[in-house]
C-alpha positions as CSV (number, residue, x, y, z in Angstrom):
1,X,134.7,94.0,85.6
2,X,134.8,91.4,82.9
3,X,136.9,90.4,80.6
4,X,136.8,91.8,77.2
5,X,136.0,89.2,74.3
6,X,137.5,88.7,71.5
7,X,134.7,90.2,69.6
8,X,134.3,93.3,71.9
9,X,138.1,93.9,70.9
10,X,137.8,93.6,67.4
11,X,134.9,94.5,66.1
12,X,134.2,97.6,67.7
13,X,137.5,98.8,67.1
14,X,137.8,98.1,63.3
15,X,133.9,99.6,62.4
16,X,135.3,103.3,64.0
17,X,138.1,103.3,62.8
18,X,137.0,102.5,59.3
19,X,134.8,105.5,59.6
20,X,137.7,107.4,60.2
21,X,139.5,105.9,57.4
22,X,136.4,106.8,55.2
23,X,137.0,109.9,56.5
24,X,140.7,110.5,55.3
25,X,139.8,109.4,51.8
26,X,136.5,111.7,51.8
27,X,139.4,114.6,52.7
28,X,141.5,112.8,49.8
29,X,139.0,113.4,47.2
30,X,138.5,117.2,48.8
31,X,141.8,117.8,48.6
32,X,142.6,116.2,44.7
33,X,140.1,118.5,43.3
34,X,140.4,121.8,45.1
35,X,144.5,121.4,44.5
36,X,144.7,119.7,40.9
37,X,146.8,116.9,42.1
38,X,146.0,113.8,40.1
39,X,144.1,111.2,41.6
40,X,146.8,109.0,40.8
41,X,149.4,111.0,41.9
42,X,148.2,110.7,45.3
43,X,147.9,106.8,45.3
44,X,151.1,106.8,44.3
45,X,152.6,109.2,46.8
46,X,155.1,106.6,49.5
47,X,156.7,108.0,52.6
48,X,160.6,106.0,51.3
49,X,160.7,104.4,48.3
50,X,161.2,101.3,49.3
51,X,157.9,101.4,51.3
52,X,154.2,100.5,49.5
53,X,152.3,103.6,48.0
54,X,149.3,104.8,49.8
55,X,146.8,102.9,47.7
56,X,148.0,99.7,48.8
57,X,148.4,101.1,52.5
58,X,144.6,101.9,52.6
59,X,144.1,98.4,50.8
60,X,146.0,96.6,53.4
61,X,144.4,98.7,56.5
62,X,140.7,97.0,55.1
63,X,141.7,93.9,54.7
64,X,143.3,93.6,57.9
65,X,139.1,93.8,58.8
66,X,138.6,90.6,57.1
67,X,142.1,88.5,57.5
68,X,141.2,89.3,61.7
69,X,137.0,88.6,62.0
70,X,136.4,86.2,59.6
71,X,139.2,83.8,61.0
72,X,137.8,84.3,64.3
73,X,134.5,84.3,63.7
74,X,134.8,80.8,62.6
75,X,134.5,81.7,58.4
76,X,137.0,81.6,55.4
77,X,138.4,84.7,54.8
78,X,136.8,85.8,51.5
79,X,139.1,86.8,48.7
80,X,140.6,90.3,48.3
81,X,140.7,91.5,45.0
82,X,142.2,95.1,44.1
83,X,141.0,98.3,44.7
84,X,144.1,100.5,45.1
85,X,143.8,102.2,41.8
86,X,141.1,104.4,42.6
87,X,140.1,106.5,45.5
88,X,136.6,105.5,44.6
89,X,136.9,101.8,44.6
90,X,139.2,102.2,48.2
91,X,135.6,103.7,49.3
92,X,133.5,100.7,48.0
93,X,136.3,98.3,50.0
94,X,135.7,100.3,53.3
95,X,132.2,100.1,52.6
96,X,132.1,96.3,52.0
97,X,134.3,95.8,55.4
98,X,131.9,97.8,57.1
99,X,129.3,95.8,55.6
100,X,131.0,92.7,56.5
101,X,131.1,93.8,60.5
102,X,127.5,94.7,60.9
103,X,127.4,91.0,59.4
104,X,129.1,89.5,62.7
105,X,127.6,88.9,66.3
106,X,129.1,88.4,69.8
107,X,128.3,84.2,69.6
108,X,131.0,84.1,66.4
109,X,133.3,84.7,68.0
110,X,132.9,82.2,71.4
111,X,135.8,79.8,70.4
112,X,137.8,82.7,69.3
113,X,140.2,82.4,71.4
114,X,141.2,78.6,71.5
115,X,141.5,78.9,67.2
116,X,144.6,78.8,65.6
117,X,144.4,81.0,63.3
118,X,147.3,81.2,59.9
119,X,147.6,84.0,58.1
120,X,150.7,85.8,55.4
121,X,152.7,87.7,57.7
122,X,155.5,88.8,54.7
123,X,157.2,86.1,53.2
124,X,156.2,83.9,56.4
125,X,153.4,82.6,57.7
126,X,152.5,83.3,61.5
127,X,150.2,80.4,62.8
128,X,148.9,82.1,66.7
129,X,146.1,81.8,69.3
130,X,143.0,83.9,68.8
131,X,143.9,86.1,71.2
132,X,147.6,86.6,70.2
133,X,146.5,86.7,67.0
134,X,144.3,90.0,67.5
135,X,145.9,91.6,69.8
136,X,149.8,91.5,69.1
137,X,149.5,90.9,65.6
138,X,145.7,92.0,63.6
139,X,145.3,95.2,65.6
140,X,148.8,96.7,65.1
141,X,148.9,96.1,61.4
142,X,145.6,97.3,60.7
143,X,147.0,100.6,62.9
144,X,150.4,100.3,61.4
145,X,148.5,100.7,58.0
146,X,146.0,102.8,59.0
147,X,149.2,105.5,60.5
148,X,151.0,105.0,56.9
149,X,147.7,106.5,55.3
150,X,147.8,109.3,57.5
151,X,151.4,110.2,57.7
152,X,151.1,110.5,53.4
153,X,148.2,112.6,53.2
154,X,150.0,114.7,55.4
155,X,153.0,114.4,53.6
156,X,151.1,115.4,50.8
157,X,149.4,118.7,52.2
158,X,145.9,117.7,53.7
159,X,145.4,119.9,56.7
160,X,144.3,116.8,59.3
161,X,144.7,116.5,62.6
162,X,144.9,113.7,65.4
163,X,140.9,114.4,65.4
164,X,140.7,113.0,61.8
165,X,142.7,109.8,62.8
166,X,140.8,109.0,66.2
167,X,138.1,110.9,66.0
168,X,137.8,111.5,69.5
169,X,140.6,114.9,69.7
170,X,139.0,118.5,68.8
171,X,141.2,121.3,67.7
172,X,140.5,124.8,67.4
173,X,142.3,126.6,65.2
């Protein structure tokens, strides 16, 4: 069997689960309007205080999607912006990231692995191979983030399942 790239790894991985993530928010929006819960409210919501608000959560979970493929694919990584303050603008950034990955092909990513690739990791920064890089440090962030955005809108009353978040679990009720 061969080995998986870099590419096969990453890609793949973030485009379904930003369709899942585009998913949650589409159940977001559902669930704003058919309870009256401001927008806002929602965006707001944290698991501890201490932790970032579920805006920022979703934020961070897209651009883990560019701080990952466009280092190694070889490009800069283009600049964020924010989009937390609206569940319509969070849409647009999953739509631009999915954008982005249709954008990238298997050959990008051929030195992958030999880059060094810097990026914020807190107040640090963590300077890793490609593979480390993706692996131990891209792919559980963007999950990390990704599980935070779940666990609130759950917190918060949407009726999801482990379906919503993987896509690949059916329950019955």
């Amino acid at each position: 069997m061969a080995a998986c790239s870099l590419f096969d790894a990453s890609v793949p991985v973030f485009a379904r689960y930003l369709i899942q993530l585009q998913g949650l928010l589409v159940k977001a929006v559902a669930h704003c309007t058919q309870q009256g819960i401001p927008e806002a409210a929602l965006l707001e919501a944290r698991l501890a205080p201490d932790m970032l608000p579920l805006g920022v959560q979703v934020e961070i979970a897209v651009n883990f999607v560019f701080r990952a493929c466009a280092p190694l694919a070889g490009q800069a990584v283009p600049p964020f912006g924010e989009h937390h303050e609206s569940l319509t603008r969070l849409h647009a950034r999953v739509a631009a990231a999915q954008a982005f990955l249709r954008t990238l092909q298997p050959e990008d990513f051929a030195e992958a692995a030999g880059r060094t690739i810097h990026d914020p990791a807190g107040q640090t920064t963590v300077a890793l191979d490609g593979s480390t890089f993706l692996q131990q440090y891209a792919l559980p962030n963007f999950f990390f983030h990704l599980s935070m955005v779940y666990a609130l809108l759950r917190q918060h009353g949407l009726p999801l399942s482990k379906g919503d978040f993987d896509g690949w679990h059916v329950y019955r009720g």
